[in-house]
Each structure stands twice: as C-alpha cells, then as structure tokens.
Backbone as a printed PyTorch tensor [residue, N CA C, xyz], in Angstrom:
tensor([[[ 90.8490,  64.9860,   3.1700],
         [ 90.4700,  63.6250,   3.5110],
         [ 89.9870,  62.9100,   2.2510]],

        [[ 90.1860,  61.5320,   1.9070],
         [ 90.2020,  60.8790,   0.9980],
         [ 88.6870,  60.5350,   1.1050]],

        [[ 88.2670,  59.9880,   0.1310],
         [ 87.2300,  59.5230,  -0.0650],
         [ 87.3620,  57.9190,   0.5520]],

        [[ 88.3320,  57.5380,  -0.0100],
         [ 88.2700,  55.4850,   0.5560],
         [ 89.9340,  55.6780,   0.3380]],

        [[ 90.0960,  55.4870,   1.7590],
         [ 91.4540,  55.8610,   2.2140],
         [ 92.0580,  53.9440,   1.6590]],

        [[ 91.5850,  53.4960,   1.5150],
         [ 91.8690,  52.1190,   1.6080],
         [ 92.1570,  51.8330,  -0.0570]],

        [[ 93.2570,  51.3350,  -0.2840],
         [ 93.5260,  51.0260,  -2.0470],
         [ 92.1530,  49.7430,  -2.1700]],

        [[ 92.2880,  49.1370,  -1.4150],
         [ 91.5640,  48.0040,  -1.4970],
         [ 90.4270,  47.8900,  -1.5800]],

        [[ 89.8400,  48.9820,  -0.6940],
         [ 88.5150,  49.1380,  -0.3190],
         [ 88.1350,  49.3880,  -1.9620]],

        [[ 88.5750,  50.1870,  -2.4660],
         [ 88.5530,  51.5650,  -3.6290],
         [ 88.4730,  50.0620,  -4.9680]],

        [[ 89.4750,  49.1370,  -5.0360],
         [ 89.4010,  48.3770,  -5.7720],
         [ 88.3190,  47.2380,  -5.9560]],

        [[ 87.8680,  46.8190,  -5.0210],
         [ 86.8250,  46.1770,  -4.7490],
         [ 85.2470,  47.0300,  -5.4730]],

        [[ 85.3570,  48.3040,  -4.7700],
         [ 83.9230,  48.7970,  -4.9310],
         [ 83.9530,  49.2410,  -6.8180]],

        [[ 85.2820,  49.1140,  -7.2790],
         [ 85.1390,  49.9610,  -8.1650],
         [ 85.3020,  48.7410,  -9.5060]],

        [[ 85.8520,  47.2870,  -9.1630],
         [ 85.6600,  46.2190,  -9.9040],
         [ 84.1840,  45.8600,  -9.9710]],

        [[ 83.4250,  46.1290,  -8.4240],
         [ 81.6690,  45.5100,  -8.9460],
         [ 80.8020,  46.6120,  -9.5680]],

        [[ 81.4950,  47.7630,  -9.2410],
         [ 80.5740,  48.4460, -10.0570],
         [ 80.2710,  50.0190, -10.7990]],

        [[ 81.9830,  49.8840, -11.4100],
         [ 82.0700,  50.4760, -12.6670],
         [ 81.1000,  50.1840, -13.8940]],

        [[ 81.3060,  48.5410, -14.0410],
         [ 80.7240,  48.0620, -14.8420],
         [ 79.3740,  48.4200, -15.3150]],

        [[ 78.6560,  48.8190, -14.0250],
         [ 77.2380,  48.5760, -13.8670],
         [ 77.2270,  50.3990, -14.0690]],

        [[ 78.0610,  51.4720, -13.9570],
         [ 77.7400,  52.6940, -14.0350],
         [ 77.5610,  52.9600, -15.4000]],

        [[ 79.0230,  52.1140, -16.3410],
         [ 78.9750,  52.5350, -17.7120],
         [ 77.8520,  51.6930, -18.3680]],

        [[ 77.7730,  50.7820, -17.7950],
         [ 75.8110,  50.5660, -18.8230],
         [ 74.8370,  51.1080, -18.1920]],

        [[ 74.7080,  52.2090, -16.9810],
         [ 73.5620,  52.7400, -16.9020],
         [ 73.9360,  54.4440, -18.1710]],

        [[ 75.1600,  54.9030, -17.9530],
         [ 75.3190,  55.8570, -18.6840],
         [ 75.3590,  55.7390, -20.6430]],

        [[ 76.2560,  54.7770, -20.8960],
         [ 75.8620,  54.1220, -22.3290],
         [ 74.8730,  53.8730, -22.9960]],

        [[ 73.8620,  53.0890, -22.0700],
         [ 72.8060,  52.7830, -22.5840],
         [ 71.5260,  53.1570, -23.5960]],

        [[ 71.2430,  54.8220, -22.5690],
         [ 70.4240,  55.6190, -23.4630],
         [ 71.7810,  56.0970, -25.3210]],

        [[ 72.5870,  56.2490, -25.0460],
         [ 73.4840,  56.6320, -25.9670],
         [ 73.3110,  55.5440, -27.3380]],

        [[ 73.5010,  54.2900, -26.6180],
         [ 73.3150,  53.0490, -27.8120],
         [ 71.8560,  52.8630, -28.2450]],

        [[ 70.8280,  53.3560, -27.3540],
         [ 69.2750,  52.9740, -28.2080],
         [ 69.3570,  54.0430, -28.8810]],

        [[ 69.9100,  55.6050, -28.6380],
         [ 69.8130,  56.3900, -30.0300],
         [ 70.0550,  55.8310, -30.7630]],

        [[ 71.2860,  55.8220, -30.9440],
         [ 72.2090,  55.5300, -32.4350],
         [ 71.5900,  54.0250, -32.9880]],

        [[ 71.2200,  53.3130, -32.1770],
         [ 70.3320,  51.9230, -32.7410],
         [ 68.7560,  52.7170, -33.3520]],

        [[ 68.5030,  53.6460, -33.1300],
         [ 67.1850,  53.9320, -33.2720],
         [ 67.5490,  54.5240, -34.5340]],

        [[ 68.2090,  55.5030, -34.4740],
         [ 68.7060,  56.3280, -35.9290],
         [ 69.2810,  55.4780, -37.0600]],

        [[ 70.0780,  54.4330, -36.8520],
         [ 70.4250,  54.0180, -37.9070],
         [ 70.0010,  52.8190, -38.6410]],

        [[ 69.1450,  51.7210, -37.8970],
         [ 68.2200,  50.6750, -38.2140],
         [ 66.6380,  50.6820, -38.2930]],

        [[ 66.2270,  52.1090, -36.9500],
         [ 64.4850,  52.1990, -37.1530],
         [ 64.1840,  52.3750, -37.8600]],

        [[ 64.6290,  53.0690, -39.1400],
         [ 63.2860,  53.7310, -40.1840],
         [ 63.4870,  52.7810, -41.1050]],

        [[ 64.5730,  52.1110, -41.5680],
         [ 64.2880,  50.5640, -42.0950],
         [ 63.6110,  49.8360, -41.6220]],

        [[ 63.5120,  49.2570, -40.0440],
         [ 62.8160,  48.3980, -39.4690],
         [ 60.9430,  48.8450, -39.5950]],

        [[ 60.9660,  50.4410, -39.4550],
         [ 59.6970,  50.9810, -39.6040],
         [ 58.8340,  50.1880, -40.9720]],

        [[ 59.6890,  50.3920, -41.9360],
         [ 59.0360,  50.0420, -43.1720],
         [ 58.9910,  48.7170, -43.3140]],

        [[ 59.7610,  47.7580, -42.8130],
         [ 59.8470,  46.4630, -42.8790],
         [ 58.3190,  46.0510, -41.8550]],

        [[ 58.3990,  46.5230, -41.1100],
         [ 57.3910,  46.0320, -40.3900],
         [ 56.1160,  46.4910, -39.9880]],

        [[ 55.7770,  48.0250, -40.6020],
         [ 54.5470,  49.0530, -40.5820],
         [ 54.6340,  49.9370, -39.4220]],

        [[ 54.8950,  49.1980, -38.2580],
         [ 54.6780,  50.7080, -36.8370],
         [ 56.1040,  50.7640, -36.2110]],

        [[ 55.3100,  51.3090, -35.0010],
         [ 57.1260,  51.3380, -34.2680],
         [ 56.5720,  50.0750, -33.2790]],

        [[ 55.5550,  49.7520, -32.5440],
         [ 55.9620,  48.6540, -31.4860],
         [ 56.5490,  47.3800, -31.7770]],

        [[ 56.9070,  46.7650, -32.9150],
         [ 57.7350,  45.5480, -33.1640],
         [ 59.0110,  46.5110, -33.1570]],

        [[ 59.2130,  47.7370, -33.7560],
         [ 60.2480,  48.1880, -34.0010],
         [ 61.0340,  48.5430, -32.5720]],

        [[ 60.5110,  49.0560, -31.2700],
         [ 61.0480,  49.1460, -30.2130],
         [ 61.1140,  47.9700, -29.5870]],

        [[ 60.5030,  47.0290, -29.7390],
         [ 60.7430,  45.5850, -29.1380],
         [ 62.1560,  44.9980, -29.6100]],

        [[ 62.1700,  45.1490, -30.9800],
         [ 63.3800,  44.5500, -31.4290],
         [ 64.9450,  46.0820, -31.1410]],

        [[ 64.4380,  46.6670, -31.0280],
         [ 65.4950,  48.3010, -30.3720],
         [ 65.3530,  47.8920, -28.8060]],

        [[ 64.7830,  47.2550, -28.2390],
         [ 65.1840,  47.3540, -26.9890],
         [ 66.1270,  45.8220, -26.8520]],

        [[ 65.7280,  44.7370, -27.1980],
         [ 66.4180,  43.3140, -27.5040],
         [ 68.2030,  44.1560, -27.7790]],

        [[ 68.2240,  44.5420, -29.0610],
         [ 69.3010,  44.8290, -29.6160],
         [ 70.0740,  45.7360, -28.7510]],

        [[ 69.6540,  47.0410, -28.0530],
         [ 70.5920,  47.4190, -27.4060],
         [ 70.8330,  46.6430, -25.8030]],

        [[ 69.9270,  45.9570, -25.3770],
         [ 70.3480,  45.0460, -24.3060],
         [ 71.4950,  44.6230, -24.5350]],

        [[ 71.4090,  43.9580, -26.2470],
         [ 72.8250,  43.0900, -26.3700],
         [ 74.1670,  43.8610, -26.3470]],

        [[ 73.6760,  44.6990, -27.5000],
         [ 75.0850,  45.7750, -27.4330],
         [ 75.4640,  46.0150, -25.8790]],

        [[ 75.0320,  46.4260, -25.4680],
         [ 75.3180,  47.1780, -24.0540],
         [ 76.3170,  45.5780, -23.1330]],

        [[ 75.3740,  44.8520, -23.2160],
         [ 75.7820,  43.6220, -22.8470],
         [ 77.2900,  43.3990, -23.3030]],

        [[ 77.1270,  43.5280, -24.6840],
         [ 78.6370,  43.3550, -25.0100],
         [ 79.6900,  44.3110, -24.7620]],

        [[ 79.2380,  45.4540, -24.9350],
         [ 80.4450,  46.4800, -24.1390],
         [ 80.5900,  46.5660, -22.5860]],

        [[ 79.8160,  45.8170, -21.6770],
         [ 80.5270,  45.5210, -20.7490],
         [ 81.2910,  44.8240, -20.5480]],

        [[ 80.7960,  43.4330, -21.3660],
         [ 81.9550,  41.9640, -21.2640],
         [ 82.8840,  42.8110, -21.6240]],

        [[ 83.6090,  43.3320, -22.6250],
         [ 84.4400,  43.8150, -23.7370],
         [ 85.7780,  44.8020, -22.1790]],

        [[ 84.2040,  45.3190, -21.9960],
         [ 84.8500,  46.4820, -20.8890],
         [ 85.6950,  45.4500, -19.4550]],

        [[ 84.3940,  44.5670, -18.7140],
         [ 85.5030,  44.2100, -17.8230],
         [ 86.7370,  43.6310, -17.6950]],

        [[ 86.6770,  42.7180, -19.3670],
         [ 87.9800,  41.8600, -19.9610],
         [ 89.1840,  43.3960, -20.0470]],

        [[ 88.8540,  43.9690, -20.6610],
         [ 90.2280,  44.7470, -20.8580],
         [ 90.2880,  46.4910, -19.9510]],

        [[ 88.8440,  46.7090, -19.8730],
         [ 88.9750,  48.2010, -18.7350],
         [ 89.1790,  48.3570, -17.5370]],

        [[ 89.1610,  46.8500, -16.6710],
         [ 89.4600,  46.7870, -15.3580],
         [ 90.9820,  46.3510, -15.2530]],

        [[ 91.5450,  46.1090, -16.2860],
         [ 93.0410,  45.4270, -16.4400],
         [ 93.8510,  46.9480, -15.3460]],

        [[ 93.4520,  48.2100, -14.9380],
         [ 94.1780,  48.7800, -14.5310],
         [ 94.1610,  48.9020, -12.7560]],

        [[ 93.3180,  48.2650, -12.7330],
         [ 93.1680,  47.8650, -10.8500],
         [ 93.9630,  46.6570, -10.5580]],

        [[ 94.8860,  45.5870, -11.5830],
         [ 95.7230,  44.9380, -11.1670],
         [ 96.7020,  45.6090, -11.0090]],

        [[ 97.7840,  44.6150, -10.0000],
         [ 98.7710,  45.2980,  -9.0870],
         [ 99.8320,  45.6380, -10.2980]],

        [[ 99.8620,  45.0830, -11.7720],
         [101.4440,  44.9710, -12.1140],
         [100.3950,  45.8400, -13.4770]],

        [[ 99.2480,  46.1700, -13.4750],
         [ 98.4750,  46.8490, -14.6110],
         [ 98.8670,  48.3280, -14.2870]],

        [[ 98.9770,  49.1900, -13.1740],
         [ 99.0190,  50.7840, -13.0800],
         [ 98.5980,  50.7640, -11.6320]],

        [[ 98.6430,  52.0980, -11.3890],
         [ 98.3040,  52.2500,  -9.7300],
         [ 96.8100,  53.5420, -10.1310]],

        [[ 96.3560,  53.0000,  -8.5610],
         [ 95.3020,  54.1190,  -8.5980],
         [ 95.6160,  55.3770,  -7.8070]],

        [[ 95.8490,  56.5490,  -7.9270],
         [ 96.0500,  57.4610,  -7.6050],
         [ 95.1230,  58.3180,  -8.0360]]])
C-alpha cells in the first residue's frame, strides 16, 4: 500500500513543504560552515562572540533563505507534468 496513492495529493504536500524540510535540515549545516569560516575574524573584529552570533545568526537566515528561493525556482521544476514523473 502506497503511502499517498494520489499523484496529486503527493504533489501538493510535497510543493508546500519540501521547501520547509530542506531549511530545517540545511540550516544547522550553514551556521557551521558560517561559523568556521567568518567567526574567528568576526571574533577579533569585534572582541566576544555575542555580536558575533547575532551577526551568524542574521547571515545564515539569509543564506538559508536564499537556498530555498534558489531551490523552489529550479528543485520543484520536477513535480511539473512535462518536468519528470513521480514514481
């Protein structure tokens, strides 16, 4: 037995909220790599870490932000009818 016997059903649930799975899973991934490769500059620029996580949390909001736009413009292109089938 299928999970969502319905193509439609399946397309619907999975256009509102793919989106929203890969920025809960991404997310922690992008404040590492934002933390590793700008904090210990930002550390010294600014003396502690709480300006430094204020501006690490701003910044990966955005990133993240932008790899969803990025994502629904071209990663949902395969739930159209003439893009691929879901199987």
């Amino acid at each position: 037995m299928r999970l969502f016997p319905e193509k439609e059903k399946l397309k619907a649930i999975m256009k509102r909220w793919l989106p929203l799975l890969f920025a809960v899973a991404w997310t922690p991934m992008v404040w590492m790599l934002l933390a590793a490769l700008i904090g210990p500059l930002m550390v010294r620029l600014f003396g502690s870490w709480q300006p430094v996580v204020a501006v690490l949390v701003v910044s990966t909001a955005l990133v993240t932000g932008g790899m969803i736009a990025v994502f629904r413009r071209y990663g949902l292109k395969i739930f159209e009818e003439k893009g691929g089938s879901i199987n």
